[in-house]
C-alpha positions as a printed NumPy array, in Angstrom:
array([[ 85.834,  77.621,  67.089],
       [ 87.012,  80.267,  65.369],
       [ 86.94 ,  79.83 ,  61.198],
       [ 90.01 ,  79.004,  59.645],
       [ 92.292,  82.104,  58.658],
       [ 93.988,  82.807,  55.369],
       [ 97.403,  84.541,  55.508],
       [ 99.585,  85.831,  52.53 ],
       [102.07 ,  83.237,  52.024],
       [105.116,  83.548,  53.979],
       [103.435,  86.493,  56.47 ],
       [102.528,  85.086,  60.171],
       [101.274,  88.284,  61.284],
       [ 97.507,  88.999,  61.612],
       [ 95.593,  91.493,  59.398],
       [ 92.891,  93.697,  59.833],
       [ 90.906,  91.459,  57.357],
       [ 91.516,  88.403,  59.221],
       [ 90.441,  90.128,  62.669],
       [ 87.14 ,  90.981,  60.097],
       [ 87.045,  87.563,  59.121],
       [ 86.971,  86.23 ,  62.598],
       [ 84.483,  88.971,  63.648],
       [ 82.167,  88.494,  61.205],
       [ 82.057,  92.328,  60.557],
       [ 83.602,  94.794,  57.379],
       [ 86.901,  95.727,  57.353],
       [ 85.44 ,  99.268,  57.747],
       [ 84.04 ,  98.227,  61.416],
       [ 87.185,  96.585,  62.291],
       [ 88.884,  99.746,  61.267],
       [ 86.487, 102.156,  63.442],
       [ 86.657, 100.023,  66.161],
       [ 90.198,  99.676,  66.607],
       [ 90.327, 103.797,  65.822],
       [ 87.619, 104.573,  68.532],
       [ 85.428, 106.136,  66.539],
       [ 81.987, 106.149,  67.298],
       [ 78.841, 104.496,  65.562],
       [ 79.614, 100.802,  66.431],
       [ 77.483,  98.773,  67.953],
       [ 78.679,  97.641,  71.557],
       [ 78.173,  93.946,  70.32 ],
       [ 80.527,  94.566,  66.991],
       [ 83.184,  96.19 ,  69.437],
       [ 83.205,  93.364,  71.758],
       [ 83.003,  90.847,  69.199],
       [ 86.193,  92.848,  67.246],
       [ 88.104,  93.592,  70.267],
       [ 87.748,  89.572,  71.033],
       [ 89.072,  88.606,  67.431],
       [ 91.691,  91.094,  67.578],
       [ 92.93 ,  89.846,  71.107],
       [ 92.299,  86.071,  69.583],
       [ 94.75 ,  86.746,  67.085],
       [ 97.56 ,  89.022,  68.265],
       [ 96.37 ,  91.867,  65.94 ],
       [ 98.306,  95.238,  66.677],
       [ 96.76 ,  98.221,  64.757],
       [ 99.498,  99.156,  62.581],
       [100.581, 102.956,  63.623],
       [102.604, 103.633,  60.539],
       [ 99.447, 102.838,  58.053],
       [ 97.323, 105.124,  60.73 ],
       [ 99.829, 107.805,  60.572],
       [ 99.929, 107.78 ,  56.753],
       [ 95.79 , 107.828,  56.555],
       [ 95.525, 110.543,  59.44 ],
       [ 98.903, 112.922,  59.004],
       [ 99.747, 112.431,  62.741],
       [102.318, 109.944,  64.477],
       [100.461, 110.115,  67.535],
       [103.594, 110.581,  69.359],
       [104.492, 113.621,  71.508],
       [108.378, 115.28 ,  72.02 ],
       [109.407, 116.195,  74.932],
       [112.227, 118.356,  76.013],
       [113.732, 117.345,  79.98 ],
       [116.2  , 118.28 ,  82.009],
       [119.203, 115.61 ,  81.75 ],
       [119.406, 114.926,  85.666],
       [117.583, 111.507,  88.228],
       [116.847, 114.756,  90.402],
       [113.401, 113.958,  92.488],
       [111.124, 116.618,  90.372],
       [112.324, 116.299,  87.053],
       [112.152, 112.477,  87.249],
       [108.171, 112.567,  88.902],
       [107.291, 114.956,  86.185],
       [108.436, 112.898,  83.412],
       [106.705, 109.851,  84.572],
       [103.445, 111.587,  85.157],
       [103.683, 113.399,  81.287],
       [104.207, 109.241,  80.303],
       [101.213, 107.914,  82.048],
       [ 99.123, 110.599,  81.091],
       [100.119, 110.66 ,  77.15 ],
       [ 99.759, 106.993,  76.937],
       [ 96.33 , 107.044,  78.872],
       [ 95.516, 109.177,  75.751],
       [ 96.903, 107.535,  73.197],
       [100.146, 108.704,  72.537],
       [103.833, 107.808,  72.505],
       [106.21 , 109.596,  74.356],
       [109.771, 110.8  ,  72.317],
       [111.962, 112.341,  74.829],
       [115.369, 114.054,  74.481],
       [117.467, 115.968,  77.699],
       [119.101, 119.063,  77.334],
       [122.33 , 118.633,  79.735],
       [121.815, 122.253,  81.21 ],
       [118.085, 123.467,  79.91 ],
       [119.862, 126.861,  77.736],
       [117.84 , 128.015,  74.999],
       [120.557, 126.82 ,  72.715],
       [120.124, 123.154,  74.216],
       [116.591, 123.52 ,  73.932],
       [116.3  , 124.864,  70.333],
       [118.626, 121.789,  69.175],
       [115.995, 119.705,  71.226],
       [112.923, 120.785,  69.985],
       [114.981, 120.438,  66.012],
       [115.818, 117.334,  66.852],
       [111.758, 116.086,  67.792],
       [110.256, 118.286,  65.061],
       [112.704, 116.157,  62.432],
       [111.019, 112.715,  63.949],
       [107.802, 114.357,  63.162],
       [105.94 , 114.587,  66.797],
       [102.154, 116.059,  66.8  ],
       [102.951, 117.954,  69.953],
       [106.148, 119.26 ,  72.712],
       [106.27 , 119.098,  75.88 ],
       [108.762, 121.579,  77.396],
       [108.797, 119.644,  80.912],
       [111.859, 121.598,  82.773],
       [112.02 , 124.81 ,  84.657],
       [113.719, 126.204,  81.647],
       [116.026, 129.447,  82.195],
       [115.76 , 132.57 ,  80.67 ],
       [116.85 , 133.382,  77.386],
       [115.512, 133.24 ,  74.052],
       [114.692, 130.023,  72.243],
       [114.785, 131.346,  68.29 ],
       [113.292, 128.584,  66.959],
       [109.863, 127.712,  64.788],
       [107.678, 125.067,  65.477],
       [104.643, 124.213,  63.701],
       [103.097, 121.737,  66.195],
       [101.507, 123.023,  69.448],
       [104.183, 123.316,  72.208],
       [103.296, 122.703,  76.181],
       [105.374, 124.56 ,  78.647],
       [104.948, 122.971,  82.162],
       [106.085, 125.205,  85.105],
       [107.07 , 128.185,  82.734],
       [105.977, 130.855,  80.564],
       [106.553, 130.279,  76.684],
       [110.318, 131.622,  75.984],
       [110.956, 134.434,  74.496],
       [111.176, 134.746,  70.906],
       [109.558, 131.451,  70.537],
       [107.205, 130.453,  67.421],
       [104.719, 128.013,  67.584],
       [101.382, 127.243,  66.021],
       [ 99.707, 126.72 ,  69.863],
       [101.697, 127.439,  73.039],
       [ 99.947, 126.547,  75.9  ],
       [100.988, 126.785,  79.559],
       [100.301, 124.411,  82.88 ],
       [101.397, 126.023,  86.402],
       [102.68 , 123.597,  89.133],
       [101.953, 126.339,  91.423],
       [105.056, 127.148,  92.64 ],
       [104.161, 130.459,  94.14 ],
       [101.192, 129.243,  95.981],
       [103.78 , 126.491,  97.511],
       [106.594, 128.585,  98.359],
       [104.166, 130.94 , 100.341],
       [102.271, 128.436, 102.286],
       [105.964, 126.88 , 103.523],
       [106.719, 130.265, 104.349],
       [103.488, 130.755, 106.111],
       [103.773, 127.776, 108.433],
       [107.078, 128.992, 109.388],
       [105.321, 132.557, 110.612],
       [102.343, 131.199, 111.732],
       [104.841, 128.46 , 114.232],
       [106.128, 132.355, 115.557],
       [109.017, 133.038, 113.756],
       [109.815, 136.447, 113.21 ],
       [111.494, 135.719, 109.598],
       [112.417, 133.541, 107.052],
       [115.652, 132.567, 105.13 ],
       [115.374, 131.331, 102.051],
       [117.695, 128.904, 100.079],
       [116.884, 129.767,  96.667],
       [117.666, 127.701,  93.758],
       [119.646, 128.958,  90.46 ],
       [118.678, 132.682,  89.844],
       [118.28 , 132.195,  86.489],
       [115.729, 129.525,  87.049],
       [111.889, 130.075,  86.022],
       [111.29 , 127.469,  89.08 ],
       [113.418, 129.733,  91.198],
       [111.559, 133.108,  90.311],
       [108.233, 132.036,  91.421],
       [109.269, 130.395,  94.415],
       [110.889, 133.947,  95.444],
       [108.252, 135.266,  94.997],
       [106.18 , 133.152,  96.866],
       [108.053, 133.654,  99.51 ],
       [108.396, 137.4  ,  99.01 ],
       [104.696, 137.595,  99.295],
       [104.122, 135.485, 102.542],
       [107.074, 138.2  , 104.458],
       [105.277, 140.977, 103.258],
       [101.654, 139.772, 103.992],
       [102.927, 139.712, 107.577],
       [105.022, 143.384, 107.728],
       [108.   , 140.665, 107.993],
       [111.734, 141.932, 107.458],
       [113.371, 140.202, 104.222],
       [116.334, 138.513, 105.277],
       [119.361, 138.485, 101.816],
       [119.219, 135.406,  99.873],
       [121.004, 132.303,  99.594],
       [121.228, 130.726,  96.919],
       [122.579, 127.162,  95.563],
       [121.966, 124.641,  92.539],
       [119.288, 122.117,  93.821],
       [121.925, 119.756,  95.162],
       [122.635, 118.747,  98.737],
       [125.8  , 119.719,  98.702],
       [124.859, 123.616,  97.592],
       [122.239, 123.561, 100.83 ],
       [124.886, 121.542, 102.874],
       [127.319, 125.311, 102.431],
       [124.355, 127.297, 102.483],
       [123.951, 125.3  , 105.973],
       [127.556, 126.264, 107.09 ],
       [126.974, 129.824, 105.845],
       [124.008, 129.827, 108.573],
       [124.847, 127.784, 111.506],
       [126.837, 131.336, 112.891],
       [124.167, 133.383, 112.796],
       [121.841, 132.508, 116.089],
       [119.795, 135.234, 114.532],
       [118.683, 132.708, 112.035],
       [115.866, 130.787, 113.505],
       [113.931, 129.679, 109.979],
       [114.7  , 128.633, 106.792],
       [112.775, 128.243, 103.45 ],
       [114.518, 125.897, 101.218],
       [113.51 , 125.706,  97.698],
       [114.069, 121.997,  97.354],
       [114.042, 119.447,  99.469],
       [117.822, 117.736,  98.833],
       [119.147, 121.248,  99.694],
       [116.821, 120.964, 102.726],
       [118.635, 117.783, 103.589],
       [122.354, 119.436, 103.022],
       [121.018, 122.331, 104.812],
       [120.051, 120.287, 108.075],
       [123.071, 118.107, 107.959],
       [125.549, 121.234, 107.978],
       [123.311, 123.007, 111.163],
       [123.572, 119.752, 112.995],
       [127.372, 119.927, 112.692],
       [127.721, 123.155, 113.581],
       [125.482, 122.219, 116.856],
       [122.415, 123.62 , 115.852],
       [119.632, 121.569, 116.479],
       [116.777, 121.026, 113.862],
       [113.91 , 122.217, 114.828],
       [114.927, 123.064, 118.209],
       [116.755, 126.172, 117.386],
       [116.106, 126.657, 113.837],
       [112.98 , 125.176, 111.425],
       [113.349, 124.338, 107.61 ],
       [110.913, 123.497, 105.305],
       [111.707, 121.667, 101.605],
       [109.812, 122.009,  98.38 ],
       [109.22 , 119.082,  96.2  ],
       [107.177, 115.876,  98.826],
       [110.417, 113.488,  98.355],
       [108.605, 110.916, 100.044],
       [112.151, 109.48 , 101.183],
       [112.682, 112.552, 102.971],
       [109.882, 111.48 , 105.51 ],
       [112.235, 108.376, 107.01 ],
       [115.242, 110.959, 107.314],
       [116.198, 112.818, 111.188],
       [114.151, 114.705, 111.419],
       [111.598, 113.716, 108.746],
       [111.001, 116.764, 106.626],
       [108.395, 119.262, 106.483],
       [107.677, 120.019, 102.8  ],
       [105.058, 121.146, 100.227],
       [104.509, 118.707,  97.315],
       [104.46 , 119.695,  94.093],
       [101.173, 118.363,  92.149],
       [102.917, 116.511,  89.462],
       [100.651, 114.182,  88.324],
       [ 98.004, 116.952,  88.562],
       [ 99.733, 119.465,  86.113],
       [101.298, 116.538,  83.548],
       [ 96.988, 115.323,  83.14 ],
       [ 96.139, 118.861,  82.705],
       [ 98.885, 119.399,  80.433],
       [ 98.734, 116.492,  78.   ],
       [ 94.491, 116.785,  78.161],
       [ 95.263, 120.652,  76.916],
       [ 97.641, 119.494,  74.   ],
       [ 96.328, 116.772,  72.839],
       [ 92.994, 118.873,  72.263],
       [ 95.183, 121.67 ,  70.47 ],
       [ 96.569, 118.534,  68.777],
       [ 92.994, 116.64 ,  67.618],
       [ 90.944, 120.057,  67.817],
       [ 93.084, 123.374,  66.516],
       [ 90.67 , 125.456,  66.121],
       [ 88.785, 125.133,  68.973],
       [ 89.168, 127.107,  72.199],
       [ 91.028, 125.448,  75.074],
       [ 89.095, 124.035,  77.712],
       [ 88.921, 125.661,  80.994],
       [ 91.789, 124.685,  83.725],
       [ 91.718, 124.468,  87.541],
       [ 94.343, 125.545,  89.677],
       [ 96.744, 122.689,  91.201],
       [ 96.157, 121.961,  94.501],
       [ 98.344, 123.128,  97.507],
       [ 99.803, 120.456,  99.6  ],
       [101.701, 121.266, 102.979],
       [103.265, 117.533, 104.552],
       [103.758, 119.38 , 108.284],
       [106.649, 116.595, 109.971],
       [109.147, 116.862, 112.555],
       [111.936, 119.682, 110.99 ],
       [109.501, 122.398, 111.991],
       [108.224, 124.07 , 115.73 ],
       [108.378, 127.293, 117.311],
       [111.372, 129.059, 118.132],
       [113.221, 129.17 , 120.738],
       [111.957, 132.169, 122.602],
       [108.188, 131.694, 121.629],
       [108.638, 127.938, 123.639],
       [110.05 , 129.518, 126.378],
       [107.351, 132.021, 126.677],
       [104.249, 129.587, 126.379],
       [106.191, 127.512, 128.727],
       [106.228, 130.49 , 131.431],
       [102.678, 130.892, 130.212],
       [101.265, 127.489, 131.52 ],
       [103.666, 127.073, 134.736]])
């Protein structure tokens, strides 16, 4: 039975002296307990975390805040759109700052400029964050702005003219992707690949480019012109029409995987047949996109991988500034091979006089 409590009159809620109380511990041990600090007996933590849980005590943030000079709360700046990636990254960058003890303050930019993200990253600094997340594939441009709290970019290189006390970058590995989706598509015997780029003014767009700049030219591979749309399915459902002429066209790269769907949609209008005549590969691992005709070959971007990485970098620039960064690994690259990809048309029909 648990001894009798005494309250202020007229408060109901629990102190830190009545989780002591029940405890049978200091104040002080309640208070490093319920802190994490280190130094407390296993049996006093148990016995506090009981009394604490007993009583509906919630450690009061504010009064922690006040005592430490942090909010333990990070900002972070998104893209304002439900679109797949931007949407997987954000709830990744929650799970992993709350899994470390923070609270997430977000505000969207409408169309990620550098004015939209300097009136962003005001807006955060002003609630007093300990750390930003800049969790969109931000465009080019300068972001004049100074921040005095370490700043995360995720997918993208700090911005130019950009002041901060820490900047620290986390790669998704965009390149890496965007040449092993080219890669299948040369290794499967296709001569080239199209690509359906995304913006060009798009950091997310520039590596993936290159990626698949680097893939053609590993293999002496001629570099078909560009397409380019926005990321929507209707951009890669014109791209598609722009295509479905051109029986030259037997591949196509496209640098996410709704313009993948628009792209497919258009071809098999136009009576090209996916991958019969011509292959496409997405970029994102949509898993809805497996339960589409044809289910779509992809490469996933690591999300959760590079938002854990991330937060575990800031929050040690955060708790630990002037200590050097731990070491990072590189993000994994996943290829999902499904049923939008095969060999063209004239490699079948030579392995098929091959074997008869």
């Amino acid at each position: 039975m648990a001894p009798e409590v005494g309250r202020a009159a007229g408060s109901t809620a629990p102190r830190s002296a009545d989780v002591a109380l029940v405890a049978g511990v200091s104040r002080k041990t309640v208070s490093r307990v319920l802190n994490g600090e280190r130094y407390v007996s296993d049996e006093a933590r148990r016995r506090v975390l009981a009394a604490a849980e007993e009583l509906g005590y919630r450690l009061n943030h504010a009064a922690r805040a006040l005592a430490s000079g942090r909010t333990r709360s990070l900002g972070v700046v998104a893209l304002g759109t439900a679109g797949y990636g931007t949407a997987s990254l954000l709830v990744h960058i929650e799970q992993a700052a709350r899994e470390s003890g923070y609270a997430l303050r977000v505000i969207y930019t409408p169309d990620g400029d550098p004015e939209g993200i300097a009136g962003a990253l005001a807006s955060l600094l002003e609630q007093g964050v300990d750390g930003v997340v800049v969790s969109e594939p931000i465009v080019k441009g300068d972001v004049p702005v100074r921040v005095d709290v370490p700043v995360l970019f995720i997918g993208a290189p700090p911005a130019p003219a950009f002041t901060a006390t820490r900047t620290l970058t986390v790669s998704v590995g965009a390149l890496e992707l965007a040449r092993a989706a080219t890669e299948h598509l040369l290794d499967l015997g296709h001569e080239t690949v199209h690509q359906l780029a995304g913006p060009r003014q798009w950091y997310a767009t520039k590596d993936r480019i290159e990626g698949w700049q680097a893939a053609l030219a590993a293999r002496g591979a001629h570099e078909p012109p560009l397409l380019n749309g926005d990321w929507s399915a209707a951009s890669g459902y014109a791209a598609g029409r722009a295509l479905a002429s051109d029986r030259s066209v037997t591949a196509v790269f496209a640098a996410g995987d709704e313009m993948a769907i628009g792209l497919i949609h258009a071809l098999r209008e136009a009576g090209r047949r996916v991958p019969e005549d011509i292959s496409v590969v997405g970029f994102d691992g949509n898993p809805v996109f497996a339960y589409v005709s044809p289910p779509l070959t992809t490469v996933r971007q690591p999300f959760d991988a590079a938002a854990r990485e991330g937060i575990r970098l800031l929050v040690h620039a955060i708790e630990k500034p002037d200590a050097e960064l731990p070491p990072t690994g590189q993000p994994p690259v996943e290829l999902v091979v499904r049923g939008s990809t095969a060999p063209p048309p004239s490699h079948r029909g030579a392995t098929a006089l091959r074997t008869t």
